[in-house]
VEXDREN-2710 file (C-alpha; in Angstrom, 1 decimal):
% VEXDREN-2710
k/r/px/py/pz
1/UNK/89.1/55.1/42.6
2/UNK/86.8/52.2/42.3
3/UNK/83.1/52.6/42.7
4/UNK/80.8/50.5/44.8
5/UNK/79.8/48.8/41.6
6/UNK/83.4/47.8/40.7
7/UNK/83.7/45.3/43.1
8/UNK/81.0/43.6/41.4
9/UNK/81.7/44.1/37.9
10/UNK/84.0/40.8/37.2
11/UNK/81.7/39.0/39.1
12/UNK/78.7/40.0/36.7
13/UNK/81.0/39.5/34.0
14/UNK/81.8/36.2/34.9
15/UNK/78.2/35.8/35.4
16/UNK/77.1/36.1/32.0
17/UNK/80.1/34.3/30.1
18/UNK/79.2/31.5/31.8
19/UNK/75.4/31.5/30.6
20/UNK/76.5/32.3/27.3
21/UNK/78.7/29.3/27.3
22/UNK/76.2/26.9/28.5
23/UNK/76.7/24.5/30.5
24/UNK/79.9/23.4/31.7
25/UNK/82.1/20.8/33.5
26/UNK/81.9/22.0/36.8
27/UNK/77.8/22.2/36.0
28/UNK/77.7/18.3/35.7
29/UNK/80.4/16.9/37.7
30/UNK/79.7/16.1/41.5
31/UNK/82.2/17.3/43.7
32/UNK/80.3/15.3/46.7
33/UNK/80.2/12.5/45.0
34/UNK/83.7/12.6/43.6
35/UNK/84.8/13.4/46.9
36/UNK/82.9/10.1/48.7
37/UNK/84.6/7.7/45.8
38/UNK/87.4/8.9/46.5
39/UNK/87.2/8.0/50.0
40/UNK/85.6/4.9/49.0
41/UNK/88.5/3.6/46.9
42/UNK/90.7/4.7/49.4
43/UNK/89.0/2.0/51.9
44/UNK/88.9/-0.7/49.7
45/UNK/92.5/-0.5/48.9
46/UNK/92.4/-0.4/52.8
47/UNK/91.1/-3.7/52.6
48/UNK/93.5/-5.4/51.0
49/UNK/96.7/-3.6/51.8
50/UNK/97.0/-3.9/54.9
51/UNK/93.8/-5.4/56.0
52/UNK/93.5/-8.4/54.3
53/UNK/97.0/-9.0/54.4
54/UNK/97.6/-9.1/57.6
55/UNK/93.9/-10.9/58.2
56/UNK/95.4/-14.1/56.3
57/UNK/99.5/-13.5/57.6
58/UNK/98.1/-13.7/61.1
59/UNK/96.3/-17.3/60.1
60/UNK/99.3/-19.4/58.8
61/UNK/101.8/-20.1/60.4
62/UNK/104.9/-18.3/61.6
63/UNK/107.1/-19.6/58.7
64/UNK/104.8/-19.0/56.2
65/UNK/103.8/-15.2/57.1
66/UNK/106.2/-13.2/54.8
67/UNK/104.6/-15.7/51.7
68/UNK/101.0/-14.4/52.1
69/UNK/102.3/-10.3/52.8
70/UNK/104.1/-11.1/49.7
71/UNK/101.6/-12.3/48.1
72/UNK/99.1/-9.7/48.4
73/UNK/101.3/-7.3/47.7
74/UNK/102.4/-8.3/44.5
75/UNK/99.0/-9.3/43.4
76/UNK/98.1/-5.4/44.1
77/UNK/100.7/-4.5/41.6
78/UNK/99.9/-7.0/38.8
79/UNK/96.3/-6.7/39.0
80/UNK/96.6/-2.8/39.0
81/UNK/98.6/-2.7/35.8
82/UNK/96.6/-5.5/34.1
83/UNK/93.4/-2.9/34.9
84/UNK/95.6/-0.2/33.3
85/UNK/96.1/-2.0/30.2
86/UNK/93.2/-4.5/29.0
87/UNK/91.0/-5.1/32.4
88/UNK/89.2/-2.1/32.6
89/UNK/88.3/-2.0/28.9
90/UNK/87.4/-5.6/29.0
91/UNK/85.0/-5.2/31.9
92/UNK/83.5/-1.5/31.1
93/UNK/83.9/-0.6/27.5
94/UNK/81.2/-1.7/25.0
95/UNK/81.1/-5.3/23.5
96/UNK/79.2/-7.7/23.7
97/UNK/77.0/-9.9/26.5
98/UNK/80.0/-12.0/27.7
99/UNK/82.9/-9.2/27.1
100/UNK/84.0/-5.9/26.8
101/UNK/85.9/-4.7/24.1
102/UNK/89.5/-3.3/23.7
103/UNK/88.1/0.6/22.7
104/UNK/89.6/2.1/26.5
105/UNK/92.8/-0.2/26.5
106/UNK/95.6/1.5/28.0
107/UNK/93.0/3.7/29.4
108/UNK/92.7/4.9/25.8
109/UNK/90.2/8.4/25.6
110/UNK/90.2/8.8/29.8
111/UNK/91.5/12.5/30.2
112/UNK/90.5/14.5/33.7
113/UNK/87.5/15.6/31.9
114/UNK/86.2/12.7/31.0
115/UNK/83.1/11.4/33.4
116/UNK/81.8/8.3/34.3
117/UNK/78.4/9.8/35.1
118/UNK/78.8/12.5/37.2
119/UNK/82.0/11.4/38.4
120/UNK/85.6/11.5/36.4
121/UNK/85.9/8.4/34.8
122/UNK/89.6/8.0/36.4
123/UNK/88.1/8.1/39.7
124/UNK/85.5/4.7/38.9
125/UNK/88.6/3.1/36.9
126/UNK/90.5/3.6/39.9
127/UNK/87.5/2.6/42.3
128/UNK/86.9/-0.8/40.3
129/UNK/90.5/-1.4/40.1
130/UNK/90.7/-1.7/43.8
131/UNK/88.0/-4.4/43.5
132/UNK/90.1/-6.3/40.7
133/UNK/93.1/-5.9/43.7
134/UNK/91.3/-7.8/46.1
135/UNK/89.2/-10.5/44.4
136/UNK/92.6/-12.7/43.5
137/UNK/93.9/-12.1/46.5
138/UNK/91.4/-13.4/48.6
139/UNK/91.6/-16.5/46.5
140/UNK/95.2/-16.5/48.6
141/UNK/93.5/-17.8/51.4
142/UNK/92.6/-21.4/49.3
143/UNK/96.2/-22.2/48.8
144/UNK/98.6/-20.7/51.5
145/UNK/101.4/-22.3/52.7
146/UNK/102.2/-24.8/50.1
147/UNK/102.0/-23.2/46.3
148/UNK/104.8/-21.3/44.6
149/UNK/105.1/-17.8/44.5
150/UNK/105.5/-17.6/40.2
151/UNK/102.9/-19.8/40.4
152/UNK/100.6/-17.2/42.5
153/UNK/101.5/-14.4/40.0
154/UNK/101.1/-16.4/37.0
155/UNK/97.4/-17.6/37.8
156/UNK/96.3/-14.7/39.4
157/UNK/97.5/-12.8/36.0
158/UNK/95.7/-15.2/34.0
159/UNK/92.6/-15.3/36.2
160/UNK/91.9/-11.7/36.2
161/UNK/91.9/-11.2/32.4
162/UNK/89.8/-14.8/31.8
163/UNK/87.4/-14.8/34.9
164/UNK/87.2/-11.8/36.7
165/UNK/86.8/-8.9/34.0
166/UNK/84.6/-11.3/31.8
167/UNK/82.3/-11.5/35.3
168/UNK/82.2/-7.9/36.1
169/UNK/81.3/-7.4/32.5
170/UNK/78.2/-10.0/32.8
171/UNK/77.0/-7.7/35.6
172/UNK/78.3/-4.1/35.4
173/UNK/79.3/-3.9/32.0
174/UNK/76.3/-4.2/30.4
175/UNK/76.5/-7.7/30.0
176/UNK/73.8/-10.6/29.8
177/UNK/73.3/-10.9/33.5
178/UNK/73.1/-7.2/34.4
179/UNK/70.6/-7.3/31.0
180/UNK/68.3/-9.5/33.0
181/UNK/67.8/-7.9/36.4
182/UNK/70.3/-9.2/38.3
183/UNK/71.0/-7.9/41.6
184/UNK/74.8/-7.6/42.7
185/UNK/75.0/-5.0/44.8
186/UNK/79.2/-4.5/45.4
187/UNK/79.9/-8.1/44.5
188/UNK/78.4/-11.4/45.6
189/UNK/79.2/-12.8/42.4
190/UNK/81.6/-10.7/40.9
191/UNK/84.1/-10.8/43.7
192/UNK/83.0/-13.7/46.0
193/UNK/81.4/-16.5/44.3
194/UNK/84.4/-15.9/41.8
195/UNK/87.0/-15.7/44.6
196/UNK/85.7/-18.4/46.6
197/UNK/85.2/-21.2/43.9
198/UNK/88.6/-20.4/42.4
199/UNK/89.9/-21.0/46.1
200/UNK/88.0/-24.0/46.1
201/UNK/89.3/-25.8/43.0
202/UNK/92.7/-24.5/44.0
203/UNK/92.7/-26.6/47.3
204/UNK/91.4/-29.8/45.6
205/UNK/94.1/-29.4/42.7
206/UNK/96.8/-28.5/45.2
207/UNK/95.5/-31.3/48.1
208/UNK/95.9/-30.8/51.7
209/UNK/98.9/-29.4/53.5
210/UNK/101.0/-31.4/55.3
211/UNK/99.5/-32.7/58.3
212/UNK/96.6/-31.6/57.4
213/UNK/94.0/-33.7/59.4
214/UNK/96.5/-35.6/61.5
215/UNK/98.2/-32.2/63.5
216/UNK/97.1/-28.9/64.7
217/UNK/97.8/-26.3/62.5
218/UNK/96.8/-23.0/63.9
219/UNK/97.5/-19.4/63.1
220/UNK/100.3/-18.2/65.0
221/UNK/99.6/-14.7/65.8
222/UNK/95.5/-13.8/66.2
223/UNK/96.4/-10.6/67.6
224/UNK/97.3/-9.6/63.3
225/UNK/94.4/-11.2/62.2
226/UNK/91.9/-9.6/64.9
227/UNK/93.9/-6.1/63.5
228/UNK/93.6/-7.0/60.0
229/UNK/89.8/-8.1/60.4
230/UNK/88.9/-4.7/62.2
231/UNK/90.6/-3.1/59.1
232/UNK/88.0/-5.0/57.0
233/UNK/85.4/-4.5/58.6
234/UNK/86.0/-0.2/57.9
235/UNK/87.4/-0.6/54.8
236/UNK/84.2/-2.5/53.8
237/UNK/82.0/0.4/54.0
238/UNK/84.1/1.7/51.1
239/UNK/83.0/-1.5/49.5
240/UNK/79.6/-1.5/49.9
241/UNK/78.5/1.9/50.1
242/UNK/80.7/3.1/47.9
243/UNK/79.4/1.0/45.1
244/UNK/76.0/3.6/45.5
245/UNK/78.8/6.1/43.0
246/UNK/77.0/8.2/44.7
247/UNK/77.3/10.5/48.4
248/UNK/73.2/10.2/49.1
249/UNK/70.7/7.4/50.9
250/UNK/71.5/4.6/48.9
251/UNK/75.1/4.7/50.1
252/UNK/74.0/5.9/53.9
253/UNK/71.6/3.0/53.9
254/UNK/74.4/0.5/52.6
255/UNK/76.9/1.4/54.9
256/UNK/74.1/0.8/57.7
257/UNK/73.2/-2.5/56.4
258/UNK/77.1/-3.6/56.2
259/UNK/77.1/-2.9/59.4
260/UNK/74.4/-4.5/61.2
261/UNK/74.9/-7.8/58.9
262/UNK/78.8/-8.0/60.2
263/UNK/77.6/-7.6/63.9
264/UNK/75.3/-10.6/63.8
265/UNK/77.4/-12.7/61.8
266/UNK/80.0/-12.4/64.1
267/UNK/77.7/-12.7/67.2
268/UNK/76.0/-15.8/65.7
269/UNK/79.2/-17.5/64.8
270/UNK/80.4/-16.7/68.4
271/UNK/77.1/-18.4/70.0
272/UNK/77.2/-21.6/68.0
273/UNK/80.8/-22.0/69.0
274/UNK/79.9/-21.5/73.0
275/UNK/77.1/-23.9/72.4
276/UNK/79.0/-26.4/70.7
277/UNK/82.3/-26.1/72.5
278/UNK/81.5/-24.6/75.8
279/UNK/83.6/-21.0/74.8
280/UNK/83.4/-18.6/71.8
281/UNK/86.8/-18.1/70.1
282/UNK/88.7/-15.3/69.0
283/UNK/89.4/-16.8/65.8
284/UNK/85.1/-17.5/65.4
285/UNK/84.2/-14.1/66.2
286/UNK/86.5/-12.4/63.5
287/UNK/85.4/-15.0/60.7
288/UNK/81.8/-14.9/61.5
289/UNK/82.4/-11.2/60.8
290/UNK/83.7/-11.5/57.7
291/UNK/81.0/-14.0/56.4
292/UNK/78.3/-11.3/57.6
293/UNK/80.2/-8.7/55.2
294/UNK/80.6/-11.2/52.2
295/UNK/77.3/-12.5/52.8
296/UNK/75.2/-8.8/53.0
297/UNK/77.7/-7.4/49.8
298/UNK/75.1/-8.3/47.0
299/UNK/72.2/-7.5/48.7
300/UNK/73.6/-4.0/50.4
301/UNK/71.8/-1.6/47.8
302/UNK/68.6/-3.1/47.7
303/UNK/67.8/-4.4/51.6
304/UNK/66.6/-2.2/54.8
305/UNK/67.9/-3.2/57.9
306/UNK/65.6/-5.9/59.6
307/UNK/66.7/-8.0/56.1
308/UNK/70.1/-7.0/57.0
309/UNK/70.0/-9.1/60.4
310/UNK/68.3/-11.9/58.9
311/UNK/70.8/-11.7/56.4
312/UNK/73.8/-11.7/59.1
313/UNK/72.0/-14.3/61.1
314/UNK/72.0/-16.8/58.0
315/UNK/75.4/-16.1/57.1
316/UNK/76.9/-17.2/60.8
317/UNK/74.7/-20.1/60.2
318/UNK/75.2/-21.4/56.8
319/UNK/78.8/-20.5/56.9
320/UNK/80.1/-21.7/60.5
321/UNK/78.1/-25.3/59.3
322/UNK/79.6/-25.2/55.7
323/UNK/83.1/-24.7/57.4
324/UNK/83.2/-27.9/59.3
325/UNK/81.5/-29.9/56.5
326/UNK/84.1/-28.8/54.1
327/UNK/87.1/-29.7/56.6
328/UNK/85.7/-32.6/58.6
329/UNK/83.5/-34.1/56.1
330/UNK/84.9/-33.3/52.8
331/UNK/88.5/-33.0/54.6
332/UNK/89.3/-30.7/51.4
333/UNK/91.8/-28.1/52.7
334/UNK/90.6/-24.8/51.7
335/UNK/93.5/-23.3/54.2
336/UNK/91.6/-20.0/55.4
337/UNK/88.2/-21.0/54.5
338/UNK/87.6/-19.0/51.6
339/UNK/85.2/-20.8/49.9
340/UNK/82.8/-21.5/52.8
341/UNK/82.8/-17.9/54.0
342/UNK/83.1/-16.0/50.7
343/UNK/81.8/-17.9/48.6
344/UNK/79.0/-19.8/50.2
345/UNK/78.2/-16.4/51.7
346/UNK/78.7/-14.3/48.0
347/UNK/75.8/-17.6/47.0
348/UNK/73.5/-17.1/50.2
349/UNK/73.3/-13.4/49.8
350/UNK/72.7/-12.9/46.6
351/UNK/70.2/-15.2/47.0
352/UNK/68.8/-13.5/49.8
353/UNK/68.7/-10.1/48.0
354/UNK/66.2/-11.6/45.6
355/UNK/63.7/-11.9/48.6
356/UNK/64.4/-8.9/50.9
357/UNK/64.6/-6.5/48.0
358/UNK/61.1/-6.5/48.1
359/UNK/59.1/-3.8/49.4
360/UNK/55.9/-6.1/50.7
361/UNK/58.0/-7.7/53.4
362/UNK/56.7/-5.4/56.4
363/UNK/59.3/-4.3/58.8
364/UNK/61.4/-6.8/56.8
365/UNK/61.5/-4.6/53.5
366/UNK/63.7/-3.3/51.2
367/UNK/64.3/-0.8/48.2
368/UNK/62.0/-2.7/45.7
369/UNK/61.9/-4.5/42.9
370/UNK/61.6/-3.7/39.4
371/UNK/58.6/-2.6/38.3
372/UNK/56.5/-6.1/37.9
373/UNK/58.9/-8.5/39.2
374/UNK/58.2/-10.6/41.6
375/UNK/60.1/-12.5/44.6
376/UNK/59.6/-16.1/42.6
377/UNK/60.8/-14.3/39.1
378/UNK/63.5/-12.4/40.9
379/UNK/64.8/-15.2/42.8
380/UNK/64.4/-17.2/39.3
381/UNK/67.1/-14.6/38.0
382/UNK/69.4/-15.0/41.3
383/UNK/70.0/-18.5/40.5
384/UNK/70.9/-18.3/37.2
385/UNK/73.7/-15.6/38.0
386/UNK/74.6/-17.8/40.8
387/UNK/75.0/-21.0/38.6
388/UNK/76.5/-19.8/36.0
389/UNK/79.4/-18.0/37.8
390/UNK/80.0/-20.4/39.9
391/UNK/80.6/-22.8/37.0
392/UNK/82.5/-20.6/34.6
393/UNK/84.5/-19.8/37.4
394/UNK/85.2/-23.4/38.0
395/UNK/85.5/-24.5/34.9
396/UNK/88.3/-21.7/33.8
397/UNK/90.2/-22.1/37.3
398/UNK/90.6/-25.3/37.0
399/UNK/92.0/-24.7/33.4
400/UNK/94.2/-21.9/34.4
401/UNK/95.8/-24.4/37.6
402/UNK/96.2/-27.3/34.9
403/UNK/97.8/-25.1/32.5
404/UNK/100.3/-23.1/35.4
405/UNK/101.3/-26.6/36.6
406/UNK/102.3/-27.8/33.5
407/UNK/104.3/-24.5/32.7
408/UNK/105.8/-23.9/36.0
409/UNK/104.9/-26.0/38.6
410/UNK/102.1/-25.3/41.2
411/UNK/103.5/-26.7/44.7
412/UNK/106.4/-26.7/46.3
413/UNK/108.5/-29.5/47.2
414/UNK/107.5/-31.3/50.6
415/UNK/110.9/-30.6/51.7
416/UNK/110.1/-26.6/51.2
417/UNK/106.9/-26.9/52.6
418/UNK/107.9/-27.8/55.5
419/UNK/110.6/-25.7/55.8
420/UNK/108.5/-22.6/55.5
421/UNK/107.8/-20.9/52.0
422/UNK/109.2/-17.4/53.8
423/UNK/112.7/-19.3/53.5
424/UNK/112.6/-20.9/50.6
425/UNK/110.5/-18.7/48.6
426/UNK/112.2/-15.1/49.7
427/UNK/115.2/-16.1/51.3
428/UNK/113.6/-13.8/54.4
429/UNK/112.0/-14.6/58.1
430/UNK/108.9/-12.8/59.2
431/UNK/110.4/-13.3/62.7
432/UNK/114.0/-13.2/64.3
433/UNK/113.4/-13.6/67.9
END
């Protein structure tokens, strides 16, 4: 017959094991915050399959739609086992300023008890990973509709291992630029001042479609894009507030920032358009979106919410004006826009973040700086991350083009081009109607 007492007996026992053991795994892990980067990565995988993809399949053309699916797909892969293998350990193990070591290669020593603070490490190898997934592929957008696909796979291989992961290491890995101060948020430089300057010099190595500048060549199904933006736009909160590792008010405050910059870049956008044009476009609203989300990504930690609409305002502004210089002035064709939305914006907001990180700004006021720091020193910082990613990434993309082209070729023939690369790339149609 068991007692009263009984019941509680294992329990007591249990009780006092533990203490004599001290502290253990459960004691230190999270499960909230294991349980919101989970979601997190979860969302930003969101972003790129399906969102982005079908953002940037409903932009080209009907003949070329199946190219940029595959495209982002196969990036997915590569990039994922690249992380596996060398990425991750070139980005997050210990080296030195410029680049990680080799020490967590294969994912060497990462076991389900191992944490990344109090998180399991294979949870933030998995949540980076997905940020390694879609930095090359938004570099997609610079060259659609007229490169090879080998040529895709074999520069975006090469551009992870030599730009990306030596970036993220600069500022996450306890490299040079993270050593100075610099505020990057979720990824104005890692992911768009890399993304968009490699799309960049992949336009003006690649030249202009043809036509481009003497016919029309407009997306050919906005319906996918406006479905693929609104997918980005949620899966961006994983982004953003996500990168707080953490479920508390850095990551609530993030995720309300993300949000307020996206609706007034795409409301600003909109309203230059109607000035300018007499009607706000479909196509206007979804890309002044996305350049509110690119632009408030650095800054998303550190800024309140009045910075955040100043921050959206500017991006709509800079962006939408940056567009039609590249393409009417410049007439370099950077097919989705990458670089004036991503990567002017990733440039403008972590600029921005330097100023509205402050906590003397009034209603206008952020998290704070460091202790000391000022606006003029911080911004002083900004600029140097800001230069000197944007010309490593330059310099090494424009390597990495040179050297594919030689190897394998980087464009197709005119004849394929204008065929459609869904043809003569896959031997597939997007459409049979």
């Amino acid at each position: 017959m068991r007692t009263p007492l009984s019941r509680f007996t294992p329990a007591f026992v249990a009780f006092f094991c533990a203490l004599a053991a001290g502290p253990s795994h459960a004691d230190s892990l999270s499960g909230a915050n294991t349980a919101w980067i989970l979601t997190s990565t979860a969302l930003v995988l969101f972003m790129t399959l399906p969102g982005l993809a079908l953002f940037y399949g409903g932009l080209v053309r009907s003949k070329n739609i199946l190219s940029v699916l595959m495209q982002c797909f196969s990036i997915t892969c590569v990039a994922s086992l690249l992380w596996f293998a060398v990425a991750y350990s070139m980005a997050f193990s210990e080296g030195n300023g410029f680049v990680g070591g080799l020490s967590k290669a294969l994912l060497a020593g990462i076991g389900e008890d191992t944490l990344s603070g109090d998180i399991p490490e294979t949870v933030f190898v998995m949540f980076q990973m997905t940020f390694a997934i879609i930095t090359p592929a938004l570099i997609v957008g610079g060259f659609a509709e007229r490169i090879r696909f080998s040529a895709v796979m074999m520069f975006s291989a090469l551009w992870l291992l030599a730009v990306y992961a030596p970036v993220t290491h600069w500022v996450w890995g306890g490299g040079w630029l993270g050593q100075m101060g610099l505020l990057d948020f979720a990824g104005g430089t890692v992911v768009h001042i890399t993304a968009g300057v490699a799309a960049l010099v992949a336009a003006m190595v690649l030249g202009p479609r043809n036509g481009f500048g003497q016919m029309a060549l407009p997306p050919h199904n906005l319906t996918m894009t406006f479905t693929g933006a609104g997918m980005l736009w949620v899966g961006w909160f994983g982004f953003n507030a996500g990168s707080a590792l953490a479920a508390n008010g850095d990551a609530g405050m993030a995720m309300l920032v993300t949000h307020l910059s996206a609706a007034t870049g795409c409301l600003t956008w909109s309203f230059i358009e109607w000035l300018r044009f007499g009607k706000p476009s479909a196509l206007g609203a979804v890309t002044g979106m996305v350049a509110g989300l690119g632009t408030i990504t650095p800054a998303s930690g550190y800024v309140g919410p009045a910075g955040a609409v100043v921050i959206g305002l500017s991006a709509g502004i800079v962006c939408f004006y940056c567009t039609l210089w590249l393409k009417q002035v410049l007439k370099i064709d950077d097919s989705l826009d990458v670089f004036p939305v991503h990567g002017v914006g990733g440039i403008l907001g972590t600029f921005l973040a330097g100023i509205f990180a402050s906590a003397e700004l009034g209603v206008f006021s952020g998290q704070g700086l460091a202790d000391g720091v000022s606006i003029a020193q911080q911004l002083k910082v900004q600029l140097i991350g800001i230069g000197a990613t944007l010309a490593y990434t330059a310099i090494i993309s424009f390597i990495l083009f040179k050297l594919v082209d030689v190897v394998i070729g980087l464009r197709v023939s005119a004849d394929e081009e204008s065929e459609g690369l869904d043809l003569t790339g896959h031997n597939e149609v997007g459409y049979d109607l």
